[in-house]
PDB file of N, CA, C and O in Angstrom:
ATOM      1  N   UNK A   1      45.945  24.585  64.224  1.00  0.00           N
ATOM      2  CA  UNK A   1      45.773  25.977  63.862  1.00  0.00           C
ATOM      3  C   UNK A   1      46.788  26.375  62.801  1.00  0.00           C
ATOM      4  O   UNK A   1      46.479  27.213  61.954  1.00  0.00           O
ATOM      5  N   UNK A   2      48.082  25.759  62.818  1.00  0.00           N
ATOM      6  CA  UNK A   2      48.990  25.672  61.904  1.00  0.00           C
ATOM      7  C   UNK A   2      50.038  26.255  62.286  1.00  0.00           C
ATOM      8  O   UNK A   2      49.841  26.518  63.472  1.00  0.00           O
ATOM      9  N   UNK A   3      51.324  26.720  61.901  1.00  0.00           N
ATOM     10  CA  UNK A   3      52.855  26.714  62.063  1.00  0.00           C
ATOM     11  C   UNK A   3      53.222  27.396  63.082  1.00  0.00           C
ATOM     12  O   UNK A   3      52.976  28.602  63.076  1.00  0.00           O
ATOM     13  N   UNK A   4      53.808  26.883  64.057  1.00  0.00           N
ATOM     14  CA  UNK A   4      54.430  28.174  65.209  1.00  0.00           C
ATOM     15  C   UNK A   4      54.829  29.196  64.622  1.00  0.00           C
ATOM     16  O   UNK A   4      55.159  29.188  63.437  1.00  0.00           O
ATOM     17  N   UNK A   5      54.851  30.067  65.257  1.00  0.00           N
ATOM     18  CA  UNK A   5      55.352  31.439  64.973  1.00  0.00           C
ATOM     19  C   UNK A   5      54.182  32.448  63.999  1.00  0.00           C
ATOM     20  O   UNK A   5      54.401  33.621  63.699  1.00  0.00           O
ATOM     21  N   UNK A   6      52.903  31.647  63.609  1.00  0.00           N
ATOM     22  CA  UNK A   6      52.306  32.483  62.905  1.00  0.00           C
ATOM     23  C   UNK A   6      51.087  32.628  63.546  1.00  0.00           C
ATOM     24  O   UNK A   6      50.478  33.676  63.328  1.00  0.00           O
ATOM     25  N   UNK A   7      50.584  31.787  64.306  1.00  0.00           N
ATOM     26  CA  UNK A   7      49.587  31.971  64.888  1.00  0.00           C
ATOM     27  C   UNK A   7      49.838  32.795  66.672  1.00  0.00           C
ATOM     28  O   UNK A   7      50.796  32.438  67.358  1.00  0.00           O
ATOM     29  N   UNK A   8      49.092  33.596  67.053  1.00  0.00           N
ATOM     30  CA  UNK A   8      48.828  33.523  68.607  1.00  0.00           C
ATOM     31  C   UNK A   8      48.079  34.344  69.055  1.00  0.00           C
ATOM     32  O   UNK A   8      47.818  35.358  68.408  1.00  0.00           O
ATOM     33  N   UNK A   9      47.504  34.085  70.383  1.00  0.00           N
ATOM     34  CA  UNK A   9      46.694  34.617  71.224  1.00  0.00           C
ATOM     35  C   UNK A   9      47.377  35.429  71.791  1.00  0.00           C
ATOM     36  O   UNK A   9      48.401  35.102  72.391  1.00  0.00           O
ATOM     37  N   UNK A  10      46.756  37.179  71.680  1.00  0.00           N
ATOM     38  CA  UNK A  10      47.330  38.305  72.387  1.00  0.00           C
ATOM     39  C   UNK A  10      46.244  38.289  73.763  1.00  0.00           C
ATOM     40  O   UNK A  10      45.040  38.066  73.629  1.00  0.00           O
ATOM     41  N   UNK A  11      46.650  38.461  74.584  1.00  0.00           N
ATOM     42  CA  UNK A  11      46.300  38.379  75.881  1.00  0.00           C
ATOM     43  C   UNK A  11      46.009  39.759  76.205  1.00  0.00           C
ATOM     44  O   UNK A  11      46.869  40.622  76.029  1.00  0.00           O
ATOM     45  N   UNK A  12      44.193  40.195  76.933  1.00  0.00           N
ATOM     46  CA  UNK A  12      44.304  41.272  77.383  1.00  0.00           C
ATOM     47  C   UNK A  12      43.165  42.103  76.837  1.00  0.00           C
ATOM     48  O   UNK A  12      42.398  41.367  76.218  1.00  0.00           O
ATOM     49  N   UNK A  13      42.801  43.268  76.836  1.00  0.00           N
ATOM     50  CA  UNK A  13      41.673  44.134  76.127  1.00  0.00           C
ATOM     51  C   UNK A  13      41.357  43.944  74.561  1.00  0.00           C
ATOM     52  O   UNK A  13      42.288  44.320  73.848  1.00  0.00           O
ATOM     53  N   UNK A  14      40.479  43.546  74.025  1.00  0.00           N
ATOM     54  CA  UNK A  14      39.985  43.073  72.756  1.00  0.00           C
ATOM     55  C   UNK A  14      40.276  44.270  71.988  1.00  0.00           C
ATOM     56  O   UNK A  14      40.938  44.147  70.958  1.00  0.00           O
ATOM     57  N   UNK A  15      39.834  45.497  72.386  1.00  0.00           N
ATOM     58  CA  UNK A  15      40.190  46.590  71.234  1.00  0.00           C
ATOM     59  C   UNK A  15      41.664  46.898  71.478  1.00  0.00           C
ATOM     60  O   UNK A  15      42.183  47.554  70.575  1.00  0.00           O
ATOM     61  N   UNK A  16      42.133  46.701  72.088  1.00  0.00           N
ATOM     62  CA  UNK A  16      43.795  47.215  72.167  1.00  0.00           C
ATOM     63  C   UNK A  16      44.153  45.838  71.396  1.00  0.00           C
ATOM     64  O   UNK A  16      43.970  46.129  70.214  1.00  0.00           O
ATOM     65  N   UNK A  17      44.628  44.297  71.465  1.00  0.00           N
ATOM     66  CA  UNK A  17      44.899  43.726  70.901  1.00  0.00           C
ATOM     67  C   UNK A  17      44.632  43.633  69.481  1.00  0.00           C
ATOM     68  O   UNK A  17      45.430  43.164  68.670  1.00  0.00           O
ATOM     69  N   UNK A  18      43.179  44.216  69.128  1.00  0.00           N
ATOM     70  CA  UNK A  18      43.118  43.986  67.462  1.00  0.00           C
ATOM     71  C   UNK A  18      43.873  45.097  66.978  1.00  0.00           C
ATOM     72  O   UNK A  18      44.460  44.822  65.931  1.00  0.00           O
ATOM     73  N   UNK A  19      44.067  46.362  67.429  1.00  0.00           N
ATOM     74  CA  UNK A  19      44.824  47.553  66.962  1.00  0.00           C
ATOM     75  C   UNK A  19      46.606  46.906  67.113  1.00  0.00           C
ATOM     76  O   UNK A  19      47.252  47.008  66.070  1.00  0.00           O
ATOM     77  N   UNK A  20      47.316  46.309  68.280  1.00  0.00           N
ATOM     78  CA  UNK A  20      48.174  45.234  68.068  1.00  0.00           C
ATOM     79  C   UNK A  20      48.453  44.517  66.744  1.00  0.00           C
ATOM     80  O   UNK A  20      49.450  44.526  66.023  1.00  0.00           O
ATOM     81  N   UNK A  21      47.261  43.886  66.637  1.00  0.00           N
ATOM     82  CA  UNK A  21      47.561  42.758  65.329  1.00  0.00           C
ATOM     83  C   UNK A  21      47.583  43.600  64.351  1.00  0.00           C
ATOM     84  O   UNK A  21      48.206  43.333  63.324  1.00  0.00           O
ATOM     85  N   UNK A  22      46.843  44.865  64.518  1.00  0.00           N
ATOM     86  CA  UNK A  22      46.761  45.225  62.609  1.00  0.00           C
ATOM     87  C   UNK A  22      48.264  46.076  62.239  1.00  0.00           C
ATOM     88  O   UNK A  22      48.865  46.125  61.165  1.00  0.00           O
ATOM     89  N   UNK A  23      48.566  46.641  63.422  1.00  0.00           N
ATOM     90  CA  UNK A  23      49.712  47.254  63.397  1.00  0.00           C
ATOM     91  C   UNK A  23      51.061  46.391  62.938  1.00  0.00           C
ATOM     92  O   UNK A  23      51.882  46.677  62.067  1.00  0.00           O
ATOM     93  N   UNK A  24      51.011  45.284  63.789  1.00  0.00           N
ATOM     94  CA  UNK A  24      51.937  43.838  63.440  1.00  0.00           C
ATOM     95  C   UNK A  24      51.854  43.394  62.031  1.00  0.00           C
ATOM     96  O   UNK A  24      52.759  42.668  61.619  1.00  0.00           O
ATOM     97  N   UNK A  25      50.666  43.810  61.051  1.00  0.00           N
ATOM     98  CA  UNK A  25      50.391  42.679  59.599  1.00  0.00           C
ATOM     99  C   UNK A  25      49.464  41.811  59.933  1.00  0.00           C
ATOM    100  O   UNK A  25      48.739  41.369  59.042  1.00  0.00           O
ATOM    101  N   UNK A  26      49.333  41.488  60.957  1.00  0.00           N
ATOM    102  CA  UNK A  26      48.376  40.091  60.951  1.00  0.00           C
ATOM    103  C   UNK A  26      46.876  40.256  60.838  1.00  0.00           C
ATOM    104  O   UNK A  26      46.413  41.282  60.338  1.00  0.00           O
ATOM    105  N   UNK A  27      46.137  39.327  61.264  1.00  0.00           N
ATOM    106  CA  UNK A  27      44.713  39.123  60.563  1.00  0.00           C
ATOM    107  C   UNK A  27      44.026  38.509  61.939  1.00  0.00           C
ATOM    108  O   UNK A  27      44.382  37.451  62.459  1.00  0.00           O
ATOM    109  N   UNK A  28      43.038  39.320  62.401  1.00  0.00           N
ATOM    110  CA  UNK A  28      42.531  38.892  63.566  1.00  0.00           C
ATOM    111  C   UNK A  28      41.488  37.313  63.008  1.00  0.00           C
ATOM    112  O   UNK A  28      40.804  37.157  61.997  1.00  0.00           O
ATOM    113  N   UNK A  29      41.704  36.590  63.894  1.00  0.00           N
ATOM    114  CA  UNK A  29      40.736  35.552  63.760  1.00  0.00           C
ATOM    115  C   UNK A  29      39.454  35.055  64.456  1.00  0.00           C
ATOM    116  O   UNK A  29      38.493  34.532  63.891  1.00  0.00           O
ATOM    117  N   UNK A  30      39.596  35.308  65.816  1.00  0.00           N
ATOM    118  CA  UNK A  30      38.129  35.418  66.672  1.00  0.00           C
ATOM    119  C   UNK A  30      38.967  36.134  67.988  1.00  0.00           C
ATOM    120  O   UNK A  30      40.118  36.030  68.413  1.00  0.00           O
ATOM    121  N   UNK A  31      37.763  36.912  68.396  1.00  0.00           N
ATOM    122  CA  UNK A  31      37.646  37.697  69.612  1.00  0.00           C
ATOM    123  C   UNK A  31      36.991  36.849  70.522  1.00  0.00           C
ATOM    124  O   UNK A  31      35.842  36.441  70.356  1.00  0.00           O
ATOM    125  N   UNK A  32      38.025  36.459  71.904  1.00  0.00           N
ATOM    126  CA  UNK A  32      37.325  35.550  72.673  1.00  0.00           C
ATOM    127  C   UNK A  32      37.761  36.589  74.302  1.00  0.00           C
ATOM    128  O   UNK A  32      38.668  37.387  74.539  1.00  0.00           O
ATOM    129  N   UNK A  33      36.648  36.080  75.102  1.00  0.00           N
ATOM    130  CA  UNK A  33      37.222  36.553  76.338  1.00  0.00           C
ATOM    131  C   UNK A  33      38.638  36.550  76.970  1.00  0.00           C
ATOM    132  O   UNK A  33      39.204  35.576  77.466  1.00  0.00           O
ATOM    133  N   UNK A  34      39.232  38.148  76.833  1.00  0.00           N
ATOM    134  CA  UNK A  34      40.710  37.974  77.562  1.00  0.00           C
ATOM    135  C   UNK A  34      41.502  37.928  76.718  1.00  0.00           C
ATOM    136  O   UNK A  34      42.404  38.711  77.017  1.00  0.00           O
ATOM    137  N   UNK A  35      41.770  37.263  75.448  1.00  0.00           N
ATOM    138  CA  UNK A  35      42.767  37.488  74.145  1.00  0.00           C
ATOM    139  C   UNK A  35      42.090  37.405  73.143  1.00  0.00           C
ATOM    140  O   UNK A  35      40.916  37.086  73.330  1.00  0.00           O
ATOM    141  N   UNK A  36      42.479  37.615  71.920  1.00  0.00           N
ATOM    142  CA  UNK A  36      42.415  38.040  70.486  1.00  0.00           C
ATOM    143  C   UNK A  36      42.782  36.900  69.592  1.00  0.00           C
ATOM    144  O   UNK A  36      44.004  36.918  69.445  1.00  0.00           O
ATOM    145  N   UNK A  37      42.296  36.030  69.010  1.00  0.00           N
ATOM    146  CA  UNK A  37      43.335  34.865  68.906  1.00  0.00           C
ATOM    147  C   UNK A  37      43.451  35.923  66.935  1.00  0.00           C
ATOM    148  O   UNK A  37      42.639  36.535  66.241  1.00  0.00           O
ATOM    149  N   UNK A  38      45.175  35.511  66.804  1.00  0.00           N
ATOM    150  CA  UNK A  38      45.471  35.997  65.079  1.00  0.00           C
ATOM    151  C   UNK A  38      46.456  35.282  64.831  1.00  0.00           C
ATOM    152  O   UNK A  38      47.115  34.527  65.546  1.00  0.00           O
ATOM    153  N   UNK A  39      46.558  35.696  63.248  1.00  0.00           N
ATOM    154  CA  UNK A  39      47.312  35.001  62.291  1.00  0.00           C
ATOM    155  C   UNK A  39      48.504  36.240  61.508  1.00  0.00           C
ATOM    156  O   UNK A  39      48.356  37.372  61.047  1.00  0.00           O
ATOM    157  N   UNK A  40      49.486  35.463  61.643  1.00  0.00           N
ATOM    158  CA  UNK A  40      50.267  36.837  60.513  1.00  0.00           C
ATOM    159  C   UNK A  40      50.633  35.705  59.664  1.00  0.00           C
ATOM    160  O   UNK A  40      50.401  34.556  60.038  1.00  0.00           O
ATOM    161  N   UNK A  41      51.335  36.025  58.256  1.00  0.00           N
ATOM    162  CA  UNK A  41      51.948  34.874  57.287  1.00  0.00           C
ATOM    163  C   UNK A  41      53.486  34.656  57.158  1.00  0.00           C
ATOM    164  O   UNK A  41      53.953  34.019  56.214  1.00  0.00           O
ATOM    165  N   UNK A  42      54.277  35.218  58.156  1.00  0.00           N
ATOM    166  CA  UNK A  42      55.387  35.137  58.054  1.00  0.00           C
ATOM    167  C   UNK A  42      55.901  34.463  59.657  1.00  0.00           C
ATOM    168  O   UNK A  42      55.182  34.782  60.604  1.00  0.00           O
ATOM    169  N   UNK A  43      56.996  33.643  59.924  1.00  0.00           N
ATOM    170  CA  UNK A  43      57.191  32.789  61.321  1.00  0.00           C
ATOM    171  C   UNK A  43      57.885  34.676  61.937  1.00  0.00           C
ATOM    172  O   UNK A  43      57.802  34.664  63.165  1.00  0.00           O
ATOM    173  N   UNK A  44      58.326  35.746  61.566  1.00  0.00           N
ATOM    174  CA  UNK A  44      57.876  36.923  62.223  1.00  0.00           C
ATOM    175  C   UNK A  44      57.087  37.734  63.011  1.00  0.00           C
ATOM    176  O   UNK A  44      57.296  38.857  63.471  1.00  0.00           O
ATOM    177  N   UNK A  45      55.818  36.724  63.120  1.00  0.00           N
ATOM    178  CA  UNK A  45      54.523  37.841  63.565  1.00  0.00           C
ATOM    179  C   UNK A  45      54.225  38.324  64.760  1.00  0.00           C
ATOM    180  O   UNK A  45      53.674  39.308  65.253  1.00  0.00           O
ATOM    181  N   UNK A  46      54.957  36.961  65.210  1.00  0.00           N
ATOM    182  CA  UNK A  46      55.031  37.200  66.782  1.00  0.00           C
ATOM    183  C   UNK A  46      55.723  37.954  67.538  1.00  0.00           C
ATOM    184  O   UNK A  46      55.288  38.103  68.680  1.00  0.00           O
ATOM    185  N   UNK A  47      57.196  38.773  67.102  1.00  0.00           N
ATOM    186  CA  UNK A  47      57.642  39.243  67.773  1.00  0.00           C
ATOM    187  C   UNK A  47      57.214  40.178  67.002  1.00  0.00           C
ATOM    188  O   UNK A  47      57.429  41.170  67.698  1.00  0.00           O
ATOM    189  N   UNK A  48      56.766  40.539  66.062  1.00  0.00           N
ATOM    190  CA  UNK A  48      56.200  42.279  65.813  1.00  0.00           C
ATOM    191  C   UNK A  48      54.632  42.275  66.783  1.00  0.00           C
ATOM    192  O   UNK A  48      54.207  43.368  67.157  1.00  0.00           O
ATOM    193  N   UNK A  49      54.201  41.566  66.978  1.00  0.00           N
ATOM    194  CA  UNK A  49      52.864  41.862  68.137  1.00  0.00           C
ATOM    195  C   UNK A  49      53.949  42.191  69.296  1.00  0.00           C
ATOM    196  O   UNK A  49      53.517  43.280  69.672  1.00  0.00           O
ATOM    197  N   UNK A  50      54.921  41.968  69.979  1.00  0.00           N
ATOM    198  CA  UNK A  50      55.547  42.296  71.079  1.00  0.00           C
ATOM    199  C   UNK A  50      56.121  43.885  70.810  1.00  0.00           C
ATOM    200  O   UNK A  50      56.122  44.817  71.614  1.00  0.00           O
ATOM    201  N   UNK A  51      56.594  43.865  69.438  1.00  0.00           N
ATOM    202  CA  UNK A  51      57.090  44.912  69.482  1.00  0.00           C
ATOM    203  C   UNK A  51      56.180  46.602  68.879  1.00  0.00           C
ATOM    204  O   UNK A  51      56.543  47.743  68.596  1.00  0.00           O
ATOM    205  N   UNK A  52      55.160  46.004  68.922  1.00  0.00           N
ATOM    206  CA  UNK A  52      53.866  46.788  68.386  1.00  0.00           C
ATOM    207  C   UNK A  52      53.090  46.891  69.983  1.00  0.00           C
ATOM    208  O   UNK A  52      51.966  47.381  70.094  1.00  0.00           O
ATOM    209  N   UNK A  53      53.680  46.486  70.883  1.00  0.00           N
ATOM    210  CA  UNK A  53      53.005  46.904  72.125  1.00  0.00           C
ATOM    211  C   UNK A  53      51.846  45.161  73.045  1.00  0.00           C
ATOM    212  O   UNK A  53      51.248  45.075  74.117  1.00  0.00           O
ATOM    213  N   UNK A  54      52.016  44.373  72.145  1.00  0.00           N
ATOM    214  CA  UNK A  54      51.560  43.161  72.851  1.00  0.00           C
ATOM    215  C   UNK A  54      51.812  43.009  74.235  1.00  0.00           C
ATOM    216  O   UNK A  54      53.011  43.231  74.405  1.00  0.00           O
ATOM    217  N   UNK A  55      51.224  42.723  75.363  1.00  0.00           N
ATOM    218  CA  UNK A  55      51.746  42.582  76.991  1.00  0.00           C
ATOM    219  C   UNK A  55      52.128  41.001  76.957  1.00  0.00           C
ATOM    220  O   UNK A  55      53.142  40.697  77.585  1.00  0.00           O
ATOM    221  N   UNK A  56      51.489  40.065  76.354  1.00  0.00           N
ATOM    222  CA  UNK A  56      51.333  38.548  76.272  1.00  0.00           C
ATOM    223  C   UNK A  56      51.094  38.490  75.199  1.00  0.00           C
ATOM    224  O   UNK A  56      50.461  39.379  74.630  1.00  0.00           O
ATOM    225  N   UNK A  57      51.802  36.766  74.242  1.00  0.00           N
ATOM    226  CA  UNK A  57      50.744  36.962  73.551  1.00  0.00           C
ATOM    227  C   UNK A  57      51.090  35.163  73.947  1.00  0.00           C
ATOM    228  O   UNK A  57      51.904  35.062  74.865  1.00  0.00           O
ATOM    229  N   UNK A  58      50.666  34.024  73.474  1.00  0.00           N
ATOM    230  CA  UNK A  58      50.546  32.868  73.814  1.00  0.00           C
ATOM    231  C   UNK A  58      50.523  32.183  72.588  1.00  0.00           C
ATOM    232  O   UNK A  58      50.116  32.780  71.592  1.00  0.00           O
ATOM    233  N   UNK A  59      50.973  30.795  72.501  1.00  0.00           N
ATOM    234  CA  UNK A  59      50.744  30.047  71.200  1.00  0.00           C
ATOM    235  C   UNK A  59      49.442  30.133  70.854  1.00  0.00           C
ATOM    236  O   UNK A  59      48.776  30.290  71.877  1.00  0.00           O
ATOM    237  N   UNK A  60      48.446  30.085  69.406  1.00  0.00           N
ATOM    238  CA  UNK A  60      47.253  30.078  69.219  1.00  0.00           C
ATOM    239  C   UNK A  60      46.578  29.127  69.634  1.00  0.00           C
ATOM    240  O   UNK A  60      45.402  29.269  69.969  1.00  0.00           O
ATOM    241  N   UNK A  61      47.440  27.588  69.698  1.00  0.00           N
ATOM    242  CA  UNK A  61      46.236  26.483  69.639  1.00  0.00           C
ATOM    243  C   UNK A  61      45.990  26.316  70.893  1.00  0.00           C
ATOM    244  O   UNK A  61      45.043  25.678  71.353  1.00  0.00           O
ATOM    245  N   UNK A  62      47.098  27.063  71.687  1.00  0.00           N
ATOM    246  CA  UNK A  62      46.645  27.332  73.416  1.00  0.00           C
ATOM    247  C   UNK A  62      45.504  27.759  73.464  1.00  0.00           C
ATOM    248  O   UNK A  62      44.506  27.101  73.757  1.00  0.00           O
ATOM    249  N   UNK A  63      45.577  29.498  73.032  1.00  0.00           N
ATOM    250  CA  UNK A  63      45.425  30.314  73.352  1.00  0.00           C
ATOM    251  C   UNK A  63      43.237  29.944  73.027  1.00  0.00           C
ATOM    252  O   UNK A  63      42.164  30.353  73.469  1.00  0.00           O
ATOM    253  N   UNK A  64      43.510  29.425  72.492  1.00  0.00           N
ATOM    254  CA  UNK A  64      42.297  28.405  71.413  1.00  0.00           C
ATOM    255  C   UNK A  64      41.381  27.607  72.463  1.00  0.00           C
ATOM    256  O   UNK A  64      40.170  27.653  72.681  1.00  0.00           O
ATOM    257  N   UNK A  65      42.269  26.967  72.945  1.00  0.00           N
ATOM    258  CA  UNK A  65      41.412  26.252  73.953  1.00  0.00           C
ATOM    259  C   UNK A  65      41.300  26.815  75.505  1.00  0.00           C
ATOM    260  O   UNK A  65      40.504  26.307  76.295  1.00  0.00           O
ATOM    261  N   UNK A  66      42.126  27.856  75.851  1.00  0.00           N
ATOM    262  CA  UNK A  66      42.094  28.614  77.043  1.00  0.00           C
ATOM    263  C   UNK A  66      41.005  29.510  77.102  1.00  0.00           C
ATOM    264  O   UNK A  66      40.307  29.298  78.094  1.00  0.00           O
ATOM    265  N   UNK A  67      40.596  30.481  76.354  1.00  0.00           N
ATOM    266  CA  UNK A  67      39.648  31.343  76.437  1.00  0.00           C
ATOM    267  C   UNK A  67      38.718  30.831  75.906  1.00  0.00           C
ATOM    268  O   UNK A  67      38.700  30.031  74.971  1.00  0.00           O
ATOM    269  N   UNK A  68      37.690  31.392  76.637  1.00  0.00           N
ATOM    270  CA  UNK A  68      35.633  30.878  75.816  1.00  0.00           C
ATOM    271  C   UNK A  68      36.025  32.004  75.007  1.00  0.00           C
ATOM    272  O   UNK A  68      37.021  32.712  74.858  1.00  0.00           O
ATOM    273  N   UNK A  69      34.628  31.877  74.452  1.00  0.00           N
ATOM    274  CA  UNK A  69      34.102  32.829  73.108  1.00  0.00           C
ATOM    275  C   UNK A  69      33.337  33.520  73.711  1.00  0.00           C
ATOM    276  O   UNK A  69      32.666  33.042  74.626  1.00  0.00           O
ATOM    277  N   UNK A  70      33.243  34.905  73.324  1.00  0.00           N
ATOM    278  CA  UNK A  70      32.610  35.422  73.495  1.00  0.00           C
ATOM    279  C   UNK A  70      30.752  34.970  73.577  1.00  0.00           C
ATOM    280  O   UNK A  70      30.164  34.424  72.643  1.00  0.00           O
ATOM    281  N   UNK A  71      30.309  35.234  74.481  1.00  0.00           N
ATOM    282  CA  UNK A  71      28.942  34.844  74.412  1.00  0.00           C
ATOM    283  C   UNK A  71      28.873  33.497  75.356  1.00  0.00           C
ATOM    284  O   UNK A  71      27.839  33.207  75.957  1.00  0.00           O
ATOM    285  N   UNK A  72      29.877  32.828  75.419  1.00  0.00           N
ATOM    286  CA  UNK A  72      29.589  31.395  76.016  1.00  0.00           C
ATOM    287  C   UNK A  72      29.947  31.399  77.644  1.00  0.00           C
ATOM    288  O   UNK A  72      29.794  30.376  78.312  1.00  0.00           O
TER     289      UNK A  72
END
């Protein structure tokens, strides 16, 4: 998925997490059941999703293979 710290899965309500990421800078990447998986471009992104109100958020390539997709 690529570099720690830029990727991760916010854990939790799909519309509250994408309002999370956009607030943080980052760039939502797919909406899956239970987290949000995103991207920001700086090894920063992650603690501005915490500090933008994130409850969890998880490494992405976890967070990637932990939750289905929506629909599945």
């Amino acid at each position: 998925v690529g570099p720690a710290g830029r990727h991760g899965a916010v854990i939790g309500d799909g519309p509250a997490a994408v309002r999370v990421i956009a607030a943080a800078g980052g760039r939502v990447v797919e909406v899956r059941r239970g987290a949000t998986l995103a991207r920001g471009d700086d090894a920063g992104f992650v603690r501005r999703l915490y500090a933008n109100g994130a409850r969890a958020v998880i490494e992405g390539r976890i967070g990637a293979g932990c939750f289905a997709t929506k629909g599945a």
